[in-house]
N, CA, C and O atoms as CSV, one atom per row, in Angstrom:
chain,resi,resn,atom,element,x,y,z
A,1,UNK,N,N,-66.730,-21.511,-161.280
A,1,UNK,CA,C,-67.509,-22.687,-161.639
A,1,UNK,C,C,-67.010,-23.141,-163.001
A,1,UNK,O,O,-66.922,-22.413,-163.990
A,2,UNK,N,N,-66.693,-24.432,-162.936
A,2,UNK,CA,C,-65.833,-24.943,-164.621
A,2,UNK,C,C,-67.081,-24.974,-165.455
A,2,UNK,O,O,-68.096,-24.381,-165.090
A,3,UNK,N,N,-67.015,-25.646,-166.552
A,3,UNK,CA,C,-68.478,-26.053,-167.733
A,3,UNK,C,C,-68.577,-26.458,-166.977
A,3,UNK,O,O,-69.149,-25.743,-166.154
A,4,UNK,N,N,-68.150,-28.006,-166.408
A,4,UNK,CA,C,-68.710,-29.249,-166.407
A,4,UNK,C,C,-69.791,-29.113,-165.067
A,4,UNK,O,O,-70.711,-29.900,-164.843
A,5,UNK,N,N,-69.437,-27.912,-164.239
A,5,UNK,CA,C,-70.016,-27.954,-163.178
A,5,UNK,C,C,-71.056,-27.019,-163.595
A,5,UNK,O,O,-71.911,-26.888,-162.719
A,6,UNK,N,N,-71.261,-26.331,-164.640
A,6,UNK,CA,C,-72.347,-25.365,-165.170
A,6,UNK,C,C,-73.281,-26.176,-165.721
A,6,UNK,O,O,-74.486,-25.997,-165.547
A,7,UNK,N,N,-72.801,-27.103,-166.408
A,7,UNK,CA,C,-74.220,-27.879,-167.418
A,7,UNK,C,C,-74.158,-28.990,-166.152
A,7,UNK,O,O,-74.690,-29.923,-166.753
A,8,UNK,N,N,-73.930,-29.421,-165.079
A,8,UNK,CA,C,-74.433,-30.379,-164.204
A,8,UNK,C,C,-75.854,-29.787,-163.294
A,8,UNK,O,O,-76.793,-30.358,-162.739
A,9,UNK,N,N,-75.487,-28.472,-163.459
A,9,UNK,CA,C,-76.428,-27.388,-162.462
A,9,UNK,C,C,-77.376,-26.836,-163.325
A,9,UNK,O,O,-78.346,-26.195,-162.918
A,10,UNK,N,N,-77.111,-27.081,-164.621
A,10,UNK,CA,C,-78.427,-26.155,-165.552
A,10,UNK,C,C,-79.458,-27.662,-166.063
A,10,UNK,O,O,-80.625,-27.849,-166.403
A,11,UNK,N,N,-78.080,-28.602,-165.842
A,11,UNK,CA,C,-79.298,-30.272,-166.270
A,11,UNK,C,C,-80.171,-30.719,-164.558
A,11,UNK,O,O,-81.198,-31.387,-164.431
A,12,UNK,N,N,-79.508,-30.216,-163.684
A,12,UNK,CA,C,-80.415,-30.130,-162.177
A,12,UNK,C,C,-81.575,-29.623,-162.037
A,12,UNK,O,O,-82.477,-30.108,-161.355
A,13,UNK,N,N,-81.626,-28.517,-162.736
A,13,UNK,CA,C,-83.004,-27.084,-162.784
A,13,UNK,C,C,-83.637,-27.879,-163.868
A,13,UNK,O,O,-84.553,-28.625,-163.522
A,14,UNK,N,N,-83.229,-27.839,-165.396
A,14,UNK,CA,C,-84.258,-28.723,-165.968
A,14,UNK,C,C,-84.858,-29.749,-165.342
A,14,UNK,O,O,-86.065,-29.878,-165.547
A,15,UNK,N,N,-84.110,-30.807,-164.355
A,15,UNK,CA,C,-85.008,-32.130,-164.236
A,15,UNK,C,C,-85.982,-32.027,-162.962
A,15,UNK,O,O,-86.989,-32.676,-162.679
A,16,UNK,N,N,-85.303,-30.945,-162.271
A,16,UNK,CA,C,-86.289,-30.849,-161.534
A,16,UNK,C,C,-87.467,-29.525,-161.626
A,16,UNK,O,O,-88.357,-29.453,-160.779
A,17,UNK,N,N,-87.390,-28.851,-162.373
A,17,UNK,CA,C,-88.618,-28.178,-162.872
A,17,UNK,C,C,-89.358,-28.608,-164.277
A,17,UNK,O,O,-90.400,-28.011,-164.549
A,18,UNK,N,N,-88.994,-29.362,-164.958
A,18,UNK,CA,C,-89.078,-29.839,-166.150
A,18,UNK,C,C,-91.182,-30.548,-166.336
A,18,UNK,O,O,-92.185,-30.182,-166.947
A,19,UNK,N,N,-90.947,-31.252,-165.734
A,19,UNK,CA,C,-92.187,-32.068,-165.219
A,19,UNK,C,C,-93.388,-30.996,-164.663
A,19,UNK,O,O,-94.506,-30.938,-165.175
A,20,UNK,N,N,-92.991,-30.253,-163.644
A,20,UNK,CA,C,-94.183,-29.384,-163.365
A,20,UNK,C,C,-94.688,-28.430,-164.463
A,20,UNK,O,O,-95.870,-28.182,-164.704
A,21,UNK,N,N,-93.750,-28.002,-165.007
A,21,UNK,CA,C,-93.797,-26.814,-166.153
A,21,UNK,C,C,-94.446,-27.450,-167.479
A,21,UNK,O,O,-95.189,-26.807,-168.221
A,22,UNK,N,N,-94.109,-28.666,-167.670
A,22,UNK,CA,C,-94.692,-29.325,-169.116
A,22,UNK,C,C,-96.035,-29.665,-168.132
A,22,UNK,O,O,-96.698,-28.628,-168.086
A,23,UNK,N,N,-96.440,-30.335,-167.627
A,23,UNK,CA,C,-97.669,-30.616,-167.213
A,23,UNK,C,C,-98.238,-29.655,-166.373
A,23,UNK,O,O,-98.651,-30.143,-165.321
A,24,UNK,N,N,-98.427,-28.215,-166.514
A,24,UNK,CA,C,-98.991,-27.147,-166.669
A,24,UNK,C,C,-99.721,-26.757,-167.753
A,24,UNK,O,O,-100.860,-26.302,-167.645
A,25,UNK,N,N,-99.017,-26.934,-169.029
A,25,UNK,CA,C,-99.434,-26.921,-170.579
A,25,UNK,C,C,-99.356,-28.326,-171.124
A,25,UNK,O,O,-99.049,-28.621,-172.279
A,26,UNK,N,N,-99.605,-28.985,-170.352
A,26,UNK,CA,C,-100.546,-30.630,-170.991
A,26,UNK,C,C,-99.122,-31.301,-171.954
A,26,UNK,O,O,-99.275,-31.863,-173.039
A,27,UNK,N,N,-98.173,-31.153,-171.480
A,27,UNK,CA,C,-97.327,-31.319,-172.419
A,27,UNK,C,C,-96.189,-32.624,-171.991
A,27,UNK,O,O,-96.109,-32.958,-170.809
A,28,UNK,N,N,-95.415,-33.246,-172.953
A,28,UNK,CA,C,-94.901,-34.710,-172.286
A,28,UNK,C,C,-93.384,-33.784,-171.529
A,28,UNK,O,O,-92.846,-32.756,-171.941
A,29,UNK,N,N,-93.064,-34.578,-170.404
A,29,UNK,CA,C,-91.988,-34.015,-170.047
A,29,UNK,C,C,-90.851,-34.038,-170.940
A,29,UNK,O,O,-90.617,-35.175,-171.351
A,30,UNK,N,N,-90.212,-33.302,-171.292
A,30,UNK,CA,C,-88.938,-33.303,-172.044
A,30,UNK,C,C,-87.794,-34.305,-171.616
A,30,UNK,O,O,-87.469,-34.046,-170.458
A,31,UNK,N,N,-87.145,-35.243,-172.081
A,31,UNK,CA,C,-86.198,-36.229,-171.599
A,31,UNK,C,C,-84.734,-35.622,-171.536
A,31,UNK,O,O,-84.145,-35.580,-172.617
A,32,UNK,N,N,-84.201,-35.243,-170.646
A,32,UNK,CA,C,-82.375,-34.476,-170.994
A,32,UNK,C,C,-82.933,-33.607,-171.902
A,32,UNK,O,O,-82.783,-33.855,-173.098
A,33,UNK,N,N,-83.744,-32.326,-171.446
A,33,UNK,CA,C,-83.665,-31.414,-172.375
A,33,UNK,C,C,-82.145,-30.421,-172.419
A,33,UNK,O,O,-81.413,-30.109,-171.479
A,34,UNK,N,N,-82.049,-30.151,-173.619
A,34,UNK,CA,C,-80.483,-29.104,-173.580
A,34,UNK,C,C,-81.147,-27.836,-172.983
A,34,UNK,O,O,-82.367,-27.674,-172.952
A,35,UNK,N,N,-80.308,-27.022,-172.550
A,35,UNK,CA,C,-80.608,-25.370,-171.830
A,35,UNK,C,C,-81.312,-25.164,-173.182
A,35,UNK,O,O,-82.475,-25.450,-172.896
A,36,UNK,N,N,-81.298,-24.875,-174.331
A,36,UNK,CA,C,-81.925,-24.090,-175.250
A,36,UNK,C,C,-83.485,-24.979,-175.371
A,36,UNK,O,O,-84.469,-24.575,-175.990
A,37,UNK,N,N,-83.414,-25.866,-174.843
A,37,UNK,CA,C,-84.957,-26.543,-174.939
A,37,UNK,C,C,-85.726,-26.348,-173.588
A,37,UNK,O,O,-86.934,-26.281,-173.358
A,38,UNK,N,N,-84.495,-26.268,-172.668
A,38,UNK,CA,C,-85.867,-26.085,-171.347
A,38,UNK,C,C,-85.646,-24.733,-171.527
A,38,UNK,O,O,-86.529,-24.469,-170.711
A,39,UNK,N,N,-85.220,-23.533,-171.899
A,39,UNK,CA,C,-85.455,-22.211,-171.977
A,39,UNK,C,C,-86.776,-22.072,-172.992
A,39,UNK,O,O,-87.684,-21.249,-172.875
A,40,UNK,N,N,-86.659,-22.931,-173.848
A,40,UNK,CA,C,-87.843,-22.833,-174.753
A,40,UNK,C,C,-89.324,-23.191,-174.081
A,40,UNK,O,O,-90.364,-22.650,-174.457
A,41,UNK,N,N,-89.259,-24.094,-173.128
A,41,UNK,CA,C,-90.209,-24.916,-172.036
A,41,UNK,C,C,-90.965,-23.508,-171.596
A,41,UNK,O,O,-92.091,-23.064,-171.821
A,42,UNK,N,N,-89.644,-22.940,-170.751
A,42,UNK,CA,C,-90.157,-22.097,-169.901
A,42,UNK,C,C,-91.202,-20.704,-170.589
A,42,UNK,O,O,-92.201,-20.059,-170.269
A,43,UNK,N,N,-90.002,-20.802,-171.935
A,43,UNK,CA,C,-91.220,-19.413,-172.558
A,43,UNK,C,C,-92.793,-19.945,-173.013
A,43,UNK,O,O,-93.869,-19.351,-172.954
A,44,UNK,N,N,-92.364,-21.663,-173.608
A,44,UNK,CA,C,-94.051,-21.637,-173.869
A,44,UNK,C,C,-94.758,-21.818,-172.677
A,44,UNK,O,O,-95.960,-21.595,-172.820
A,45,UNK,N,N,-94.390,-22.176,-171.440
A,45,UNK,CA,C,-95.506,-21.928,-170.356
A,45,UNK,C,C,-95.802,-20.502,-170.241
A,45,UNK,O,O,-96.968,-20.199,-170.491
A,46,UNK,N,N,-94.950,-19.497,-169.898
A,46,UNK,CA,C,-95.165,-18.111,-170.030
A,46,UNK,C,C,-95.952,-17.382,-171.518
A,46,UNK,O,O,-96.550,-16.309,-171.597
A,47,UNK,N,N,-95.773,-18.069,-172.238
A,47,UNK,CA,C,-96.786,-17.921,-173.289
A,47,UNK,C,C,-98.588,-18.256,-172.994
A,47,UNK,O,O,-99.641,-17.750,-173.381
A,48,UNK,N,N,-98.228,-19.296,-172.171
A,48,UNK,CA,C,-99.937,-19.493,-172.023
A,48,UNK,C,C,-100.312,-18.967,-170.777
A,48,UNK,O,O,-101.537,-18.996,-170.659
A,49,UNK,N,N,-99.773,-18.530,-169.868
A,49,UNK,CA,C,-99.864,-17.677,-168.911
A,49,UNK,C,C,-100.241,-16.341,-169.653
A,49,UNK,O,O,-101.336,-15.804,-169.488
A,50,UNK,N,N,-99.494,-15.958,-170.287
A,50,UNK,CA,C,-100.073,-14.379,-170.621
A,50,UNK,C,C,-100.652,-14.238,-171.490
A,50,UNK,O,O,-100.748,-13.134,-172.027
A,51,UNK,N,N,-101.504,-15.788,-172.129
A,51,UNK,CA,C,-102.907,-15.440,-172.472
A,51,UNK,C,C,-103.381,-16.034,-172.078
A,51,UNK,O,O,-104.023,-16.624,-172.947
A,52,UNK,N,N,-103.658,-16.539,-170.817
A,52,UNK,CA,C,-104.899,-16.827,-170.239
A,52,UNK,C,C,-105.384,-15.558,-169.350
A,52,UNK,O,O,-106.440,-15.729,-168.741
A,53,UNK,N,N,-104.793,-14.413,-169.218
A,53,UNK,CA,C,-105.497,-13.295,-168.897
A,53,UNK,C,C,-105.877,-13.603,-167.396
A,53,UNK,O,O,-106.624,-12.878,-166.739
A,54,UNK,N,N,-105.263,-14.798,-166.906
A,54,UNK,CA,C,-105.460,-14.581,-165.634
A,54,UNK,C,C,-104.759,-13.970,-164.260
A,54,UNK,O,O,-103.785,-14.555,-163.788
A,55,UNK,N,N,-105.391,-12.538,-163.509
A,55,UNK,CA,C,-104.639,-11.796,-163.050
A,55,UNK,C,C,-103.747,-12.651,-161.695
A,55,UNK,O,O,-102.755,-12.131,-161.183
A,56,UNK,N,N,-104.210,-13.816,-161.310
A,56,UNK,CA,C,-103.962,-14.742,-160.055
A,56,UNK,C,C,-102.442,-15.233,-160.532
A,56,UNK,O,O,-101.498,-15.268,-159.743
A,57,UNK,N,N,-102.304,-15.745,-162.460
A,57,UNK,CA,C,-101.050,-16.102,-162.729
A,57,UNK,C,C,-100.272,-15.075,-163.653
A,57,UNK,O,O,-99.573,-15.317,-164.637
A,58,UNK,N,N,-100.638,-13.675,-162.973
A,58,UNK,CA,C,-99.321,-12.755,-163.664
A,58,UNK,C,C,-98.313,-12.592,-162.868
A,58,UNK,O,O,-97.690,-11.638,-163.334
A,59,UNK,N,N,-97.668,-13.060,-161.717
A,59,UNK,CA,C,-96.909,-13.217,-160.913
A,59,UNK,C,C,-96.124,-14.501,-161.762
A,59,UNK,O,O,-95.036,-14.424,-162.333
A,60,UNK,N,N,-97.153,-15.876,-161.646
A,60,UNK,CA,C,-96.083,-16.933,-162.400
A,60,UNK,C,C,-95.188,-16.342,-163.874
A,60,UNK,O,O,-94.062,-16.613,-164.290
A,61,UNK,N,N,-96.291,-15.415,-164.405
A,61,UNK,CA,C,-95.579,-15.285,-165.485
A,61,UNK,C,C,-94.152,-14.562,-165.671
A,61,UNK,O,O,-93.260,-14.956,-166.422
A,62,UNK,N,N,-94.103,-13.205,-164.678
A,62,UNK,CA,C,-93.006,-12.551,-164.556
A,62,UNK,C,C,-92.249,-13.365,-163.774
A,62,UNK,O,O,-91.332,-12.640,-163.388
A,63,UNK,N,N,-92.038,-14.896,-163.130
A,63,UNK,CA,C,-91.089,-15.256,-162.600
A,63,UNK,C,C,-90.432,-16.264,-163.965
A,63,UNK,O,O,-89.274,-16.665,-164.083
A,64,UNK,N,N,-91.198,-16.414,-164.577
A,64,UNK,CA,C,-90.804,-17.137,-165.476
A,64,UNK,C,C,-90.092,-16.450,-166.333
A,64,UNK,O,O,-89.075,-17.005,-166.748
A,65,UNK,N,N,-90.361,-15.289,-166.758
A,65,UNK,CA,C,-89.836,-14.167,-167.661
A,65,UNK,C,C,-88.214,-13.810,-166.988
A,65,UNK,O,O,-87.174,-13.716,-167.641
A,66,UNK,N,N,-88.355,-13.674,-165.695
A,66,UNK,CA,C,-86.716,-13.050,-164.892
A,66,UNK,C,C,-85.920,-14.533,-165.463
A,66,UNK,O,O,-85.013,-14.432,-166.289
A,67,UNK,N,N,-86.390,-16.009,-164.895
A,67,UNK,CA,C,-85.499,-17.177,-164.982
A,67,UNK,C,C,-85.662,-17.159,-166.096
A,67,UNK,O,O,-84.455,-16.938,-166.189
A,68,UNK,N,N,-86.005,-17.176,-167.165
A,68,UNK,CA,C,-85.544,-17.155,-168.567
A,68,UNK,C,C,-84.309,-16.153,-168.979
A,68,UNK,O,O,-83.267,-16.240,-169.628
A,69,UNK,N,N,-84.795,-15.464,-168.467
A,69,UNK,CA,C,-83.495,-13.924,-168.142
A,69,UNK,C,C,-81.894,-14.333,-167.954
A,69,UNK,O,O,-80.889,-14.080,-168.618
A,70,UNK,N,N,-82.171,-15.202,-166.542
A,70,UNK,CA,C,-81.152,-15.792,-165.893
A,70,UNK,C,C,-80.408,-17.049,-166.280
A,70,UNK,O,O,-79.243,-17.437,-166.184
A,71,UNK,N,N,-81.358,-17.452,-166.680
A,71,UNK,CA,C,-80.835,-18.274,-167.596
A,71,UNK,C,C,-79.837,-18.504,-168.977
A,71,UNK,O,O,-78.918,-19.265,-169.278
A,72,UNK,N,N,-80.584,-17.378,-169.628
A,72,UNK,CA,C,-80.000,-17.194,-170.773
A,72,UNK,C,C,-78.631,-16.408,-170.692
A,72,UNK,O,O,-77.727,-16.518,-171.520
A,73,UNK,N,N,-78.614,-15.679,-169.684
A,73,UNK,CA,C,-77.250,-14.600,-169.193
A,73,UNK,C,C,-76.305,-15.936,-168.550
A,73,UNK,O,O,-75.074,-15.941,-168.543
A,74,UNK,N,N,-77.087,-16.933,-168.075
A,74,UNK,CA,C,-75.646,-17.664,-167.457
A,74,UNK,C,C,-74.989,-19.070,-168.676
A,74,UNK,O,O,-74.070,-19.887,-168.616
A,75,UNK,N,N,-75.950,-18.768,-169.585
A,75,UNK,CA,C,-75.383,-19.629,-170.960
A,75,UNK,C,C,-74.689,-18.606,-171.583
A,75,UNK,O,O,-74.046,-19.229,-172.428
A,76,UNK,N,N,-74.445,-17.605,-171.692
A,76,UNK,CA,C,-74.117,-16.513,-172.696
A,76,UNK,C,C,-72.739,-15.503,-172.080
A,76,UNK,O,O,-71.868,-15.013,-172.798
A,77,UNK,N,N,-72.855,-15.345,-170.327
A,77,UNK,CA,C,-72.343,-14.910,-169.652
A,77,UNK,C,C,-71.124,-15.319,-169.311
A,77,UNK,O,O,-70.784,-16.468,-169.595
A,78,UNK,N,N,-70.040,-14.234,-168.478
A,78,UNK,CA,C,-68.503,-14.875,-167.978
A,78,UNK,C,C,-68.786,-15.897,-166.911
A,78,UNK,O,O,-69.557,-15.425,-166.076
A,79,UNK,N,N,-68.428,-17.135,-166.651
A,79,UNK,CA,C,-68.113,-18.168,-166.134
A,79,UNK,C,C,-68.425,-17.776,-164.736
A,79,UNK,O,O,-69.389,-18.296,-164.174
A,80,UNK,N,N,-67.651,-16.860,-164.105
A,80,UNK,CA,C,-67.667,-15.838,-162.873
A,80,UNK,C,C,-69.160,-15.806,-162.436
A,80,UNK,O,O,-69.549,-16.073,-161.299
A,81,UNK,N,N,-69.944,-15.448,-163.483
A,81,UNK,CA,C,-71.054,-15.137,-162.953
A,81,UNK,C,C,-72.102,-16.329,-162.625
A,81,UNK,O,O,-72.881,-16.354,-161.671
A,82,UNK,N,N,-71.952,-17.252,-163.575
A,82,UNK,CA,C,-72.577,-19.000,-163.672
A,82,UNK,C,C,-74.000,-19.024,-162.501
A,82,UNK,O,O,-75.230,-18.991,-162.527
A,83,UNK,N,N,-72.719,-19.115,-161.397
A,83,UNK,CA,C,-73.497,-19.533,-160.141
A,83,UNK,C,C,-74.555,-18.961,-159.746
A,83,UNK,O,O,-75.579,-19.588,-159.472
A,84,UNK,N,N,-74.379,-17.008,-159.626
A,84,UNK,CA,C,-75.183,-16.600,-159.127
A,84,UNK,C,C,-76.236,-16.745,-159.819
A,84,UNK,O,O,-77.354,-16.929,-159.336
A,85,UNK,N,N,-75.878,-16.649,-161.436
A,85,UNK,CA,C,-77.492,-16.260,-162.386
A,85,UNK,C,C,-78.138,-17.438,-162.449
A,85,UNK,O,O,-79.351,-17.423,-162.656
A,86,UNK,N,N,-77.276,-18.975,-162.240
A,86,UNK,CA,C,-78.019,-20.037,-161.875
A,86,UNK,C,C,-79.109,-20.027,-160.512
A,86,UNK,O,O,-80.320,-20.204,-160.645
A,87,UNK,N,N,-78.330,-19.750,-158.998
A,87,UNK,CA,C,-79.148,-19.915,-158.561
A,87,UNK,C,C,-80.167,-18.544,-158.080
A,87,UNK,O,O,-80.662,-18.507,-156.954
A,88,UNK,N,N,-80.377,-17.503,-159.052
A,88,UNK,CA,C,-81.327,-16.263,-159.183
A,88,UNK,C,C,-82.628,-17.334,-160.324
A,88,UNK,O,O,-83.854,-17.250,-160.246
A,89,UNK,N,N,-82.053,-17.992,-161.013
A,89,UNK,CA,C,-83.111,-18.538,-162.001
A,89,UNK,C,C,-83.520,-19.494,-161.252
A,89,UNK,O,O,-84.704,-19.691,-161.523
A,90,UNK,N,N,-83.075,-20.357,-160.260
A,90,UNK,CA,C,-83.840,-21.536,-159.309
A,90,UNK,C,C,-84.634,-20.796,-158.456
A,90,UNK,O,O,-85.404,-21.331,-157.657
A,91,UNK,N,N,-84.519,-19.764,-158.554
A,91,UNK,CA,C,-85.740,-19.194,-156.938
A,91,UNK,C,C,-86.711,-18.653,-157.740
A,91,UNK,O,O,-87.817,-18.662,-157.200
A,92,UNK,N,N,-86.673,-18.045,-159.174
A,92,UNK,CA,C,-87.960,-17.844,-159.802
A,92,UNK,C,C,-88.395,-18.671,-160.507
A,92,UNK,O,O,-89.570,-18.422,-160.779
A,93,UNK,N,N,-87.957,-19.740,-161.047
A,93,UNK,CA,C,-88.523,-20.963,-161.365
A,93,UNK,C,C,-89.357,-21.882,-160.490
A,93,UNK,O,O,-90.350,-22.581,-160.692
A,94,UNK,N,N,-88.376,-21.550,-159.159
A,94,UNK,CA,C,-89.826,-22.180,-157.499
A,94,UNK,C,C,-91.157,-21.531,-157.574
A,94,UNK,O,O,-92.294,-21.966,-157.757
A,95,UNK,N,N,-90.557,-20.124,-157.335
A,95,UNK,CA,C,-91.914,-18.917,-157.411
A,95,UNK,C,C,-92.649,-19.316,-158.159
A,95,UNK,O,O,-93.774,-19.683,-157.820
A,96,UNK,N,N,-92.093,-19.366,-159.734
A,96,UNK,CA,C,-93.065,-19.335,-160.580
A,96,UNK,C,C,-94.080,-20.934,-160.174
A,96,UNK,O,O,-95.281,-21.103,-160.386
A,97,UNK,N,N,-93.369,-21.637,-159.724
A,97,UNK,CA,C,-94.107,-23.017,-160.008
A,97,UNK,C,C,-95.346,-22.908,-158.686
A,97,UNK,O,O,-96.433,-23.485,-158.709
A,98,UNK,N,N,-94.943,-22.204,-157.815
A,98,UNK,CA,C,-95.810,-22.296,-156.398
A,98,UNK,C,C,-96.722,-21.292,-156.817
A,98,UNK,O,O,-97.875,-21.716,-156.895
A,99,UNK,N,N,-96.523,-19.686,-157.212
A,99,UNK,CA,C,-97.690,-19.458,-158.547
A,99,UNK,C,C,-98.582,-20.449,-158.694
A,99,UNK,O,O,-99.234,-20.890,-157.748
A,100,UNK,N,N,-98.679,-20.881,-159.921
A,100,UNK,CA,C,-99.309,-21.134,-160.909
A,100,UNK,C,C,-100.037,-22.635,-160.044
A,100,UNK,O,O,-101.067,-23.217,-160.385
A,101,UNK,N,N,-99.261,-22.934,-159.038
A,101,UNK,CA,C,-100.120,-24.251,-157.911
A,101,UNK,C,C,-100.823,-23.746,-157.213
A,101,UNK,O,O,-101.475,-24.409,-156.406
């Protein structure tokens, strides 16, 4: 997977989880957030997940916790790996969102 095809696929996951995740925590959707801003998204929803103490959204929270994971390993990670840790962070970013709905 080249960059160009890495940040086309990490600006895909932001725009389409972007909106559910900010308006979870009352928050404006982020416009073209960069990976280091929707990684930031994702921890403050998981922030208010694991204090709202509710046992129904500790599932959203640990999916949010792995795709932050995955995320951050496929910004940081060999090229090689891109794809998979991209799409390991799109299936817990679903989870997490069908969670917390």
């Amino acid at each position: 997977m080249d960059t160009q095809t890495h940040a086309n696929t990490f600006t895909a996951l932001a725009a389409c989880f972007s909106v559910d995740l900010a308006a979870f925590i009352a928050e404006e959707t982020p416009q073209d957030p960069s990976p280091a801003d929707f990684i930031d998204l994702i921890d403050r929803v998981r922030n208010v997940l694991g204090s709202a103490s509710l046992g129904s959204l500790q599932d959203a929270e640990e999916e949010l916790d792995a795709a932050a994971t995955y995320l951050t390993d496929a910004l940081n990670g060999a090229e090689d790996d891109q794809a998979m840790l991209l799409a390991c962070a799109r299936t817990h970013l679903r989870n997490a969102v069908e969670a917390i709905n």
